[in-house]
N, C-alpha and C positions, 0 to 999 in steps of 0.2 A: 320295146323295153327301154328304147336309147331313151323315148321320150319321157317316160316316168320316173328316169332317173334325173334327167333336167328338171323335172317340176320339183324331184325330191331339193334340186338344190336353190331353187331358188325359193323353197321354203324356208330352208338353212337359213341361205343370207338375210333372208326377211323377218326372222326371227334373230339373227345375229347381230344385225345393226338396230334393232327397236330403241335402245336407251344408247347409241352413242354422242346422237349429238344431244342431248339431254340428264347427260351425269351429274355438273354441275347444281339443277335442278333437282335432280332426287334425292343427292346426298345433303342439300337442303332443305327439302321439303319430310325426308326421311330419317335425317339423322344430326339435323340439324348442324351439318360440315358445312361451312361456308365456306374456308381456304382453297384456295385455283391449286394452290401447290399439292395438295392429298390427293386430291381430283388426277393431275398427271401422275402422282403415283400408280393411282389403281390402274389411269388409262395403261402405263410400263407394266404395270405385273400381266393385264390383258394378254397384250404383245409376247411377252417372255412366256406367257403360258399356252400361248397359241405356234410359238416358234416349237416346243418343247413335245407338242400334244401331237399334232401332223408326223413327225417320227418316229415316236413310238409307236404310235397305232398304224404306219408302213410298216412296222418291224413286227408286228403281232399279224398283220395281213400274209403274210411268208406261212403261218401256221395255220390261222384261223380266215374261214373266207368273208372279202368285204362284207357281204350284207348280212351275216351272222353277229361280226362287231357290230354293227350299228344298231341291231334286235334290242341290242343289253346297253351299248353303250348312251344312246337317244331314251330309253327308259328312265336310266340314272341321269341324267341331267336335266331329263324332265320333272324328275321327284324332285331333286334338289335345285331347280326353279321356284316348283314351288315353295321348299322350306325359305326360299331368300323374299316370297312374297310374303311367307307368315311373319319371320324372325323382326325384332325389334334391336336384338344386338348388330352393333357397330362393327364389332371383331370377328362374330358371327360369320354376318353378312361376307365381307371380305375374305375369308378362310372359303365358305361356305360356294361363295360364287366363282371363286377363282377355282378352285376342284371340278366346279360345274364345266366352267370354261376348256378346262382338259378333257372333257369325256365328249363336249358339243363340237369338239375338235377334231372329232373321227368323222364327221360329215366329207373335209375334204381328200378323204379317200375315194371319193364317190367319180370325182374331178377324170384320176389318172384310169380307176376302173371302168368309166363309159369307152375311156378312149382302149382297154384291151380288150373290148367288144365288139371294135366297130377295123376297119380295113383302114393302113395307112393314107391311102387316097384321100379317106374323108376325115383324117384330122383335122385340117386349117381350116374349115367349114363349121366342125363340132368345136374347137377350141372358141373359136371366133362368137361361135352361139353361149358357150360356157363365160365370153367373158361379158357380152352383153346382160349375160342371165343377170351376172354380179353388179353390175353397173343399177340395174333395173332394180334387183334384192335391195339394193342400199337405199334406192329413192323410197321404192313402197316399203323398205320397214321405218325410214326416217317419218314419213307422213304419217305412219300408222302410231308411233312414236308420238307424233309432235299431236296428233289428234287426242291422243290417250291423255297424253300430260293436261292439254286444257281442257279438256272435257268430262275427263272422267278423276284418272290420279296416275304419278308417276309408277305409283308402286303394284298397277294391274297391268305393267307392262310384263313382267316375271310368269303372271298368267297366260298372257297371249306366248310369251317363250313358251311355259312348257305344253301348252297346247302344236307347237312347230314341233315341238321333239318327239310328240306322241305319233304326230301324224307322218313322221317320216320314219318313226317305229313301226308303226301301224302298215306304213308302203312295202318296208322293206320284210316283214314278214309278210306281206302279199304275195311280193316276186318270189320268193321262197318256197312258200306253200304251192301257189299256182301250177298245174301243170303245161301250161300255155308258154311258160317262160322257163328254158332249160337251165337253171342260173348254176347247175351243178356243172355244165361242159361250157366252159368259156372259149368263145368262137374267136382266139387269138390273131393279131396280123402276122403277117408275115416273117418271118428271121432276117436281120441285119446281111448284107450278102457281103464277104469275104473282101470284097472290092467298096465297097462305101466304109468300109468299116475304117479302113488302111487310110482314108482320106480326111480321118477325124481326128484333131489335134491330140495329145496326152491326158488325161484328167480333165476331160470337156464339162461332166458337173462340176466341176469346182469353178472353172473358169467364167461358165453361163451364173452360177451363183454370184461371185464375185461381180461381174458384169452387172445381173442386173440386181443388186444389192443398191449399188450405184445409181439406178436409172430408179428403184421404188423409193431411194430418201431423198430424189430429187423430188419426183411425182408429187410426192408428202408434204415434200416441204411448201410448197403453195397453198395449200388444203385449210391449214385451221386458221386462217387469217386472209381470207381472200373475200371473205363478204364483207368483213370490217375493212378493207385495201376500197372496195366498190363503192362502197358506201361514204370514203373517205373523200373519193374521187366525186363521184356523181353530183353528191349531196342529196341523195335518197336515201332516207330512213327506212323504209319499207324493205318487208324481210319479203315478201313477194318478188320481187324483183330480183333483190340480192341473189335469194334464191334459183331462182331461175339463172340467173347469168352464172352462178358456181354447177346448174347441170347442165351449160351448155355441151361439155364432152362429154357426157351420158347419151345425147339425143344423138350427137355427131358420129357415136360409137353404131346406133342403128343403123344411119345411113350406112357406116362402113362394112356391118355387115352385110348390107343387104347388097351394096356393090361387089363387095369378093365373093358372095354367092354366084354370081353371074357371071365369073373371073374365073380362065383356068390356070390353074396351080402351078405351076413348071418348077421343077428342083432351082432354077437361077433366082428363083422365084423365094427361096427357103434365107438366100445370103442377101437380100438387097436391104439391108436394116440404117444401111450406110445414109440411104437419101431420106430416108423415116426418120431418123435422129437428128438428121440437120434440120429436117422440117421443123423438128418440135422445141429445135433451140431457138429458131426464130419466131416461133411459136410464143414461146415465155418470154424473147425479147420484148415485143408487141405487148403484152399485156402487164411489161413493167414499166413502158410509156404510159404516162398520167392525159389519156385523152382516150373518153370514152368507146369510140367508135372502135380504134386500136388494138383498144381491151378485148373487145368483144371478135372482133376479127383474129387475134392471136387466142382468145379461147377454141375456136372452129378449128382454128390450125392446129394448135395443140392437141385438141380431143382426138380428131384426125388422128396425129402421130401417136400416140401413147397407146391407141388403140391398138392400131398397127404394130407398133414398135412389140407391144405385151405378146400377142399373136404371133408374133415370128419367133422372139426366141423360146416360148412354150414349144412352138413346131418343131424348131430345133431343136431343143434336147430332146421329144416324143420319136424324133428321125431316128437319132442315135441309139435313143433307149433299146431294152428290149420289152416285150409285153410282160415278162416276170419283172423287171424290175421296174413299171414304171412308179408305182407306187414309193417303194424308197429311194431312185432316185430324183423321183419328184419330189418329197420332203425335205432333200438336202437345197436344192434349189431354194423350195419355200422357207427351210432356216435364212436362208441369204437373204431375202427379200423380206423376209420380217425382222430382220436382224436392220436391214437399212432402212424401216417405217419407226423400229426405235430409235436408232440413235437422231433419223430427222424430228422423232418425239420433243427429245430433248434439248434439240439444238435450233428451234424456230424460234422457242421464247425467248430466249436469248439473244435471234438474233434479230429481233424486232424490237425488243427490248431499248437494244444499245444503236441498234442501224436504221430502224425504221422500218415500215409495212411492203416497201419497195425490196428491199433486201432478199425476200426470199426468192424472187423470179432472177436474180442478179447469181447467186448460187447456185439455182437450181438449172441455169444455164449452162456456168461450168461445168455440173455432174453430167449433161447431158453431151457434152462435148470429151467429156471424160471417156463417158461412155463409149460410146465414136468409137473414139481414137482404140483405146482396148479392142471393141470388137471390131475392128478392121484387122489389127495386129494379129490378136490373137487367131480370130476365125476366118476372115475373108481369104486374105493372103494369105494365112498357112493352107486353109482347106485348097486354093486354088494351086499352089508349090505344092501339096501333098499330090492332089487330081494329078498335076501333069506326070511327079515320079511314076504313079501306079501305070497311066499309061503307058509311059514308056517300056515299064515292066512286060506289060502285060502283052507289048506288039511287040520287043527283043521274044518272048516266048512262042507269041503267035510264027517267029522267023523261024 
Protein backbone atom coordinates (compact mmCIF):
# COMPACT_ATOMS: atom_id res chain seq x y z
CA UNK A 1 0.00 0.00 0.00
CA UNK A 2 3.10 2.15 1.14
CA UNK A 3 4.05 2.03 -2.55
CA UNK A 4 0.91 3.09 -4.30
CA UNK A 5 0.54 5.75 -2.17
CA UNK A 6 4.25 7.21 -3.30
CA UNK A 7 3.27 6.75 -6.95
CA UNK A 8 -0.29 8.48 -6.00
CA UNK A 9 2.17 11.40 -4.99
CA UNK A 10 4.33 11.64 -7.38
CA UNK A 11 1.54 12.05 -9.71
CA UNK A 12 0.45 15.11 -7.69
CA UNK A 13 3.71 16.70 -8.11
CA UNK A 14 3.86 15.97 -11.71
CA UNK A 15 0.60 17.24 -12.42
CA UNK A 16 1.32 20.30 -9.94
CA UNK A 17 4.29 21.64 -11.26
CA UNK A 18 3.15 21.26 -15.35
CA UNK A 19 2.68 25.09 -16.10
CA UNK A 20 5.02 26.51 -13.33
CA UNK A 21 7.94 27.35 -15.01
CA UNK A 22 5.85 28.34 -17.96
CA UNK A 23 3.17 31.01 -16.67
CA UNK A 24 4.58 33.87 -18.21
CA UNK A 25 3.95 31.97 -21.53
CA UNK A 26 0.41 30.99 -21.10
CA UNK A 27 -0.86 33.97 -19.90
CA UNK A 28 0.58 35.23 -23.09
CA UNK A 29 -0.15 32.91 -25.37
CA UNK A 30 -3.74 32.60 -23.46
CA UNK A 31 -4.76 35.77 -22.39
CA UNK A 32 -2.69 37.94 -23.99
CA UNK A 33 -0.97 39.15 -20.27
CA UNK A 34 2.30 40.26 -21.04
CA UNK A 35 3.10 42.02 -17.58
CA UNK A 36 5.90 39.86 -15.10
CA UNK A 37 4.10 41.77 -12.37
CA UNK A 38 0.33 39.89 -12.79
CA UNK A 39 2.37 36.77 -13.35
CA UNK A 40 3.86 37.09 -9.55
CA UNK A 41 0.59 37.87 -8.47
CA UNK A 42 -1.09 34.69 -9.59
CA UNK A 43 2.27 32.91 -8.70
CA UNK A 44 1.39 34.69 -4.52
CA UNK A 45 -2.35 33.87 -4.65
CA UNK A 46 -0.71 30.01 -5.70
CA UNK A 47 1.31 30.04 -2.40
CA UNK A 48 -1.51 31.69 -0.25
CA UNK A 49 -3.94 29.14 -1.52
CA UNK A 50 -1.67 26.14 -1.09
CA UNK A 51 -0.50 27.52 2.61
CA UNK A 52 -4.45 27.81 3.35
CA UNK A 53 -5.72 24.31 1.61
CA UNK A 54 -3.13 21.69 3.48
CA UNK A 55 -5.06 22.81 6.92
CA UNK A 56 -8.06 22.75 6.34
CA UNK A 57 -8.22 19.55 4.79
CA UNK A 58 -5.88 18.28 8.10
CA UNK A 59 -8.81 19.62 9.88
CA UNK A 60 -11.53 17.74 8.00
CA UNK A 61 -8.97 14.52 8.07
CA UNK A 62 -10.00 14.49 12.07
CA UNK A 63 -13.68 13.63 10.63
CA UNK A 64 -13.49 12.23 7.37
CA UNK A 65 -10.74 9.61 6.39
CA UNK A 66 -7.75 10.65 4.05
CA UNK A 67 -8.57 8.57 1.15
CA UNK A 68 -12.36 9.42 1.28
CA UNK A 69 -11.31 13.32 0.94
CA UNK A 70 -9.29 12.77 -1.83
CA UNK A 71 -12.40 10.40 -3.91
CA UNK A 72 -14.27 14.01 -4.06
CA UNK A 73 -11.69 16.21 -3.53
CA UNK A 74 -9.24 15.01 -6.91
CA UNK A 75 -12.74 14.75 -8.73
CA UNK A 76 -13.36 18.49 -8.30
CA UNK A 77 -10.23 19.74 -9.31
CA UNK A 78 -10.19 17.65 -12.02
CA UNK A 79 -13.60 19.07 -13.43
CA UNK A 80 -12.46 22.34 -12.90
CA UNK A 81 -8.99 21.80 -14.74
CA UNK A 82 -10.90 21.18 -17.20
CA UNK A 83 -13.33 24.25 -17.15
CA UNK A 84 -9.82 26.47 -16.90
CA UNK A 85 -8.77 24.39 -20.34
CA UNK A 86 -12.16 25.38 -21.85
CA UNK A 87 -12.70 29.15 -20.36
CA UNK A 88 -11.44 31.99 -22.50
CA UNK A 89 -12.29 34.58 -19.49
CA UNK A 90 -9.39 36.19 -17.89
CA UNK A 91 -11.19 36.64 -14.37
CA UNK A 92 -12.70 33.28 -14.98
CA UNK A 93 -9.53 31.57 -15.21
CA UNK A 94 -8.02 33.20 -12.11
CA UNK A 95 -11.29 32.72 -9.65
CA UNK A 96 -11.57 29.39 -11.42
CA UNK A 97 -7.98 27.97 -10.97
CA UNK A 98 -7.23 29.22 -7.79
CA UNK A 99 -10.56 27.17 -6.21
CA UNK A 100 -8.85 24.29 -8.23
CA UNK A 101 -5.68 24.87 -6.37
CA UNK A 102 -7.44 24.54 -2.81
CA UNK A 103 -9.15 21.24 -3.56
CA UNK A 104 -5.59 19.72 -5.48
CA UNK A 105 -4.35 20.67 -2.20
CA UNK A 106 -5.72 17.76 -0.32
CA UNK A 107 -3.06 15.42 -2.08
CA UNK A 108 -0.54 16.53 0.72
CA UNK A 109 -2.49 14.65 3.12
CA UNK A 110 -1.19 11.83 1.57
CA UNK A 111 2.56 12.83 2.83
CA UNK A 112 1.79 12.53 6.86
CA UNK A 113 -0.76 9.44 6.14
CA UNK A 114 1.80 6.93 4.54
CA UNK A 115 3.90 7.86 7.50
CA UNK A 116 0.79 6.54 10.16
CA UNK A 117 0.97 3.45 8.39
CA UNK A 118 4.22 2.55 8.50
CA UNK A 119 6.65 1.98 12.16
CA UNK A 120 8.53 4.87 13.37
CA UNK A 121 11.85 3.05 12.41
CA UNK A 122 11.13 3.44 8.96
CA UNK A 123 10.46 7.14 8.69
CA UNK A 124 13.78 8.72 7.71
CA UNK A 125 13.88 6.22 4.88
CA UNK A 126 10.15 6.92 3.75
CA UNK A 127 10.47 10.72 4.34
CA UNK A 128 13.78 10.68 2.58
CA UNK A 129 11.86 8.65 -0.47
CA UNK A 130 8.79 11.26 -0.26
CA UNK A 131 11.21 13.99 -0.63
CA UNK A 132 13.15 12.48 -3.66
CA UNK A 133 9.66 11.61 -5.10
CA UNK A 134 9.03 15.71 -5.09
CA UNK A 135 12.34 16.66 -6.35
CA UNK A 136 11.79 14.01 -9.38
CA UNK A 137 7.69 15.25 -9.71
CA UNK A 138 9.00 18.71 -10.32
CA UNK A 139 11.63 17.69 -13.10
CA UNK A 140 9.09 15.17 -14.99
CA UNK A 141 6.22 17.62 -14.73
CA UNK A 142 8.53 20.79 -15.83
CA UNK A 143 9.61 18.56 -19.00
CA UNK A 144 6.35 17.38 -19.69
CA UNK A 145 5.36 21.17 -19.41
CA UNK A 146 8.10 22.41 -21.44
CA UNK A 147 7.42 19.54 -24.19
CA UNK A 148 3.52 20.45 -24.24
CA UNK A 149 4.26 24.28 -24.54
CA UNK A 150 6.39 23.69 -27.82
CA UNK A 151 4.86 21.13 -29.28
CA UNK A 152 1.54 20.99 -28.91
CA UNK A 153 -0.09 24.40 -26.63
CA UNK A 154 0.28 25.93 -23.28
CA UNK A 155 -3.31 25.58 -22.78
CA UNK A 156 -3.46 21.29 -22.97
CA UNK A 157 -1.36 21.38 -20.05
CA UNK A 158 -4.95 21.82 -17.63
CA UNK A 159 -5.70 18.49 -19.68
CA UNK A 160 -2.94 16.50 -18.67
CA UNK A 161 -3.72 18.23 -14.83
CA UNK A 162 -6.98 16.90 -14.88
CA UNK A 163 -6.15 13.55 -16.16
CA UNK A 164 -3.31 13.42 -12.64
CA UNK A 165 -6.51 14.19 -10.67
CA UNK A 166 -8.60 11.44 -12.09
CA UNK A 167 -5.93 9.11 -11.73
CA UNK A 168 -5.25 9.63 -8.15
CA UNK A 169 -9.25 9.62 -7.73
CA UNK A 170 -9.34 6.57 -9.58
CA UNK A 171 -6.11 5.07 -7.07
CA UNK A 172 -7.60 6.13 -4.05
CA UNK A 173 -10.99 4.52 -4.67
CA UNK A 174 -8.86 1.42 -5.49
CA UNK A 175 -7.32 1.28 -1.98
CA UNK A 176 -10.82 1.83 -0.70
CA UNK A 177 -12.70 -0.61 -2.42
CA UNK A 178 -9.91 -3.43 -2.52
CA UNK A 179 -10.08 -5.96 0.09
CA UNK A 180 -6.36 -6.59 -0.08
CA UNK A 181 -5.73 -3.33 1.44
CA UNK A 182 -7.40 -2.75 5.12
CA UNK A 183 -7.41 1.09 4.74
CA UNK A 184 -10.40 0.90 7.35
CA UNK A 185 -7.70 -0.18 10.38
CA UNK A 186 -4.78 1.97 10.25
CA UNK A 187 -1.72 -0.02 11.43
CA UNK A 188 -0.44 3.20 13.72
CA UNK A 189 3.27 3.68 15.28
CA UNK A 190 3.82 3.48 18.37
CA UNK A 191 2.76 6.18 21.44
CA UNK A 192 5.16 8.94 22.25
CA UNK A 193 6.93 7.32 25.74
CA UNK A 194 6.53 9.53 28.89
CA UNK A 195 10.17 9.93 28.84
CA UNK A 196 10.95 11.36 25.18
CA UNK A 197 8.08 13.34 25.55
CA UNK A 198 9.61 15.37 28.76
CA UNK A 199 12.73 15.93 26.55
CA UNK A 200 10.98 18.06 23.78
CA UNK A 201 11.12 21.83 24.15
CA UNK A 202 7.58 23.83 24.72
CA UNK A 203 5.60 24.45 21.41
CA UNK A 204 8.09 22.43 19.12
CA UNK A 205 5.53 22.90 15.93
CA UNK A 206 5.78 26.50 16.17
CA UNK A 207 9.28 26.45 16.66
CA UNK A 208 10.22 23.69 13.61
CA UNK A 209 7.78 26.13 11.54
CA UNK A 210 9.43 29.18 12.39
CA UNK A 211 12.84 27.50 11.86
CA UNK A 212 12.27 26.22 8.82
CA UNK A 213 10.17 28.97 7.45
CA UNK A 214 13.68 30.49 7.51
CA UNK A 215 15.60 27.63 5.86
CA UNK A 216 12.46 27.44 2.71
CA UNK A 217 12.87 31.40 1.82
CA UNK A 218 16.43 30.89 1.81
CA UNK A 219 16.13 27.59 -0.47
CA UNK A 220 13.71 29.92 -2.67
CA UNK A 221 15.40 32.53 -2.75
CA UNK A 222 18.14 31.08 -5.28
CA UNK A 223 15.61 29.28 -7.53
CA UNK A 224 14.00 31.93 -9.92
CA UNK A 225 17.18 33.70 -11.05
CA UNK A 226 19.88 31.09 -10.96
CA UNK A 227 19.81 30.04 -14.65
CA UNK A 228 19.90 33.66 -15.75
CA UNK A 229 23.07 34.06 -12.66
CA UNK A 230 24.75 30.79 -15.03
CA UNK A 231 24.24 32.05 -17.91
CA UNK A 232 25.47 35.40 -16.95
CA UNK A 233 28.55 33.70 -15.56
CA UNK A 234 29.45 30.99 -18.19
CA UNK A 235 28.35 32.82 -21.27
CA UNK A 236 26.15 29.92 -22.33
CA UNK A 237 22.85 30.69 -23.76
CA UNK A 238 21.80 27.19 -23.96
CA UNK A 239 18.83 26.27 -21.62
CA UNK A 240 20.25 22.73 -21.83
CA UNK A 241 22.90 23.28 -19.73
CA UNK A 242 21.37 25.99 -17.61
CA UNK A 243 19.09 23.48 -16.93
CA UNK A 244 21.03 20.89 -15.97
CA UNK A 245 23.31 22.72 -13.55
CA UNK A 246 19.75 24.28 -11.76
CA UNK A 247 19.04 20.06 -11.22
CA UNK A 248 22.25 19.56 -9.99
CA UNK A 249 20.41 19.02 -6.17
CA UNK A 250 17.74 16.95 -7.58
CA UNK A 251 20.32 14.30 -8.84
CA UNK A 252 22.53 14.71 -5.58
CA UNK A 253 19.09 14.30 -3.65
CA UNK A 254 19.22 10.47 -5.09
CA UNK A 255 22.52 9.88 -4.33
CA UNK A 256 21.61 10.87 -0.66
CA UNK A 257 18.99 8.84 -0.64
CA UNK A 258 20.35 5.97 -1.78
CA UNK A 259 23.31 6.40 0.90
CA UNK A 260 21.05 6.91 4.13
CA UNK A 261 19.27 3.77 2.90
CA UNK A 262 22.38 1.86 3.79
CA UNK A 263 22.84 4.11 6.91
CA UNK A 264 21.51 3.20 10.46
CA UNK A 265 19.38 5.67 11.97
CA UNK A 266 20.53 6.38 15.71
CA UNK A 267 18.33 8.96 17.74
CA UNK A 268 21.99 11.33 17.77
CA UNK A 269 21.31 10.77 14.40
CA UNK A 270 17.65 12.82 14.51
CA UNK A 271 19.79 16.22 16.18
CA UNK A 272 22.93 16.51 14.03
CA UNK A 273 21.36 19.34 11.60
CA UNK A 274 23.94 21.50 13.15
CA UNK A 275 26.91 20.30 10.45
CA UNK A 276 23.98 20.02 7.52
CA UNK A 277 23.45 23.73 7.78
CA UNK A 278 26.93 24.83 7.78
CA UNK A 279 27.37 22.56 4.92
CA UNK A 280 24.86 24.25 2.95
CA UNK A 281 26.08 27.81 3.91
CA UNK A 282 29.16 27.04 2.39
CA UNK A 283 27.39 25.55 -0.16
CA UNK A 284 25.66 28.83 -1.43
CA UNK A 285 28.94 30.72 -0.53
CA UNK A 286 30.59 28.70 -3.54
CA UNK A 287 28.02 29.17 -5.92
CA UNK A 288 27.97 33.05 -5.33
CA UNK A 289 31.70 33.14 -6.41
CA UNK A 290 31.60 33.93 -10.19
CA UNK A 291 33.79 31.00 -11.32
CA UNK A 292 32.40 28.15 -12.98
CA UNK A 293 33.80 25.11 -11.59
CA UNK A 294 32.81 26.69 -7.77
CA UNK A 295 29.32 27.08 -9.05
CA UNK A 296 29.05 23.75 -9.81
CA UNK A 297 30.85 22.26 -6.75
CA UNK A 298 28.84 24.46 -4.22
CA UNK A 299 25.65 23.30 -6.17
CA UNK A 300 26.72 19.32 -5.06
CA UNK A 301 27.21 20.83 -1.68
CA UNK A 302 24.30 22.45 -1.35
CA UNK A 303 21.86 19.82 -2.91
CA UNK A 304 23.60 17.50 -0.45
CA UNK A 305 22.53 19.65 2.52
CA UNK A 306 19.13 20.98 1.83
CA UNK A 307 18.40 17.32 1.24
CA UNK A 308 19.50 16.34 4.35
CA UNK A 309 18.67 19.38 6.14
CA UNK A 310 14.58 18.89 4.89
CA UNK A 311 14.79 15.26 6.11
CA UNK A 312 15.76 15.78 9.60
CA UNK A 313 13.59 18.37 10.55
CA UNK A 314 10.35 16.44 8.93
CA UNK A 315 11.90 13.34 11.20
CA UNK A 316 11.73 15.49 13.89
CA UNK A 317 8.72 16.83 14.20
CA UNK A 318 7.11 12.88 12.86
CA UNK A 319 9.35 11.83 16.32
CA UNK A 320 7.40 14.13 18.50
CA UNK A 321 4.18 13.98 16.63
CA UNK A 322 1.61 11.53 17.39
CA UNK A 323 0.01 9.29 14.48
CA UNK A 324 -3.55 11.27 15.31
CA UNK A 325 -2.03 14.37 14.82
CA UNK A 326 0.25 14.09 12.23
CA UNK A 327 -1.69 15.43 9.53
CA UNK A 328 -2.52 18.80 11.40
CA UNK A 329 0.40 19.13 12.79
CA UNK A 330 2.09 18.69 9.87
CA UNK A 331 0.05 21.65 8.10
CA UNK A 332 0.93 24.04 10.67
CA UNK A 333 4.64 23.27 9.89
CA UNK A 334 3.62 23.44 5.90
CA UNK A 335 1.98 27.04 6.64
CA UNK A 336 5.48 28.10 7.93
CA UNK A 337 7.24 26.94 4.92
CA UNK A 338 5.02 28.26 2.38
CA UNK A 339 4.58 31.21 4.24
CA UNK A 340 8.72 31.63 3.72
CA UNK A 341 8.46 30.46 -0.24
CA UNK A 342 6.04 33.71 -0.30
CA UNK A 343 7.59 36.37 1.20
CA UNK A 344 11.16 34.88 -0.61
CA UNK A 345 8.41 35.27 -3.77
CA UNK A 346 8.45 38.85 -3.30
CA UNK A 347 11.52 39.82 -2.10
CA UNK A 348 14.13 38.17 -5.03
CA UNK A 349 12.87 40.70 -7.50
CA UNK A 350 13.69 43.19 -5.74
CA UNK A 351 16.61 42.11 -4.61
CA UNK A 352 18.09 41.60 -7.90
CA UNK A 353 16.52 44.37 -9.03
CA UNK A 354 18.50 46.92 -6.92
CA UNK A 355 21.76 44.30 -5.91
CA UNK A 356 22.30 42.10 -8.60
CA UNK A 357 22.04 38.26 -9.49
CA UNK A 358 24.73 37.61 -6.77
CA UNK A 359 22.61 38.76 -4.09
CA UNK A 360 20.49 36.03 -3.54
CA UNK A 361 23.18 33.32 -2.38
CA UNK A 362 24.67 36.52 -0.16
CA UNK A 363 20.99 36.32 1.81
CA UNK A 364 20.30 33.08 1.50
CA UNK A 365 23.52 32.47 3.37
CA UNK A 366 22.55 34.43 6.28
CA UNK A 367 18.98 32.72 6.53
CA UNK A 368 20.91 29.56 6.66
CA UNK A 369 23.16 30.58 9.28
CA UNK A 370 20.00 32.00 11.01
CA UNK A 371 18.73 29.00 10.89
CA UNK A 372 21.76 27.41 12.75
CA UNK A 373 21.96 29.27 15.18
CA UNK A 374 17.88 28.91 16.11
CA UNK A 375 18.07 25.29 15.86
CA UNK A 376 20.98 24.72 18.04
CA UNK A 377 19.29 27.19 20.67
CA UNK A 378 16.21 26.08 20.48
CA UNK A 379 16.41 22.17 19.91
CA UNK A 380 20.07 20.86 20.30
CA UNK A 381 20.89 22.27 23.69
CA UNK A 382 17.54 22.42 25.22
CA UNK A 383 16.71 18.79 24.00
CA UNK A 384 20.22 17.88 25.40
CA UNK A 385 19.68 20.11 29.11
CA UNK A 386 16.09 18.65 29.02
CA UNK A 387 17.75 14.56 28.42
CA UNK A 388 20.08 15.04 31.35
CA UNK A 389 17.14 16.62 33.88
CA UNK A 390 14.96 13.50 33.01
CA UNK A 391 17.85 11.42 33.81
CA UNK A 392 18.62 12.52 36.68
CA UNK A 393 14.95 12.19 37.47
CA UNK A 394 14.58 9.09 36.55
CA UNK A 395 17.89 7.47 38.54
CA UNK A 396 17.03 9.77 41.98
CA UNK A 397 13.67 7.36 41.44
CA UNK A 398 15.33 4.38 40.38
CA UNK A 399 17.47 5.17 44.31
Amino acid sequence: MKQKLIIMTLVAVVSDYLLHPFYPQFFEARFGVVDPKWVGYYFAAICFMVMIAFPFWAYVSKKVAELNILVYTQCIAGLLALYCYWTTSYFNFWIVSLVMILFKGSYLLVYPYVLKIITKKEHPDTIGLLSVVVHLGGILGAVIGGLTVDLIDANYIFLIMALGDFIQMGMSLYLLKSSKYATSRIVSSSPIKKESREIVPKGYILKIGLITMILYFSDFLIRPFFASYWESLSGYDSKVISGSIYAIPGLVALIALYINSKRKHTEEGLYSAVGILLLGSIGLLLQGVPVEVLVIIGRIIYGWSIFQGVVKFDVLLFRFSTPQSYATDYSKVHFFQNLGVLLSSFSVGLLVEHHGLKIPFLVAFVGFIITLLLYYFIFESTVKINARKTTKIVSSSNE
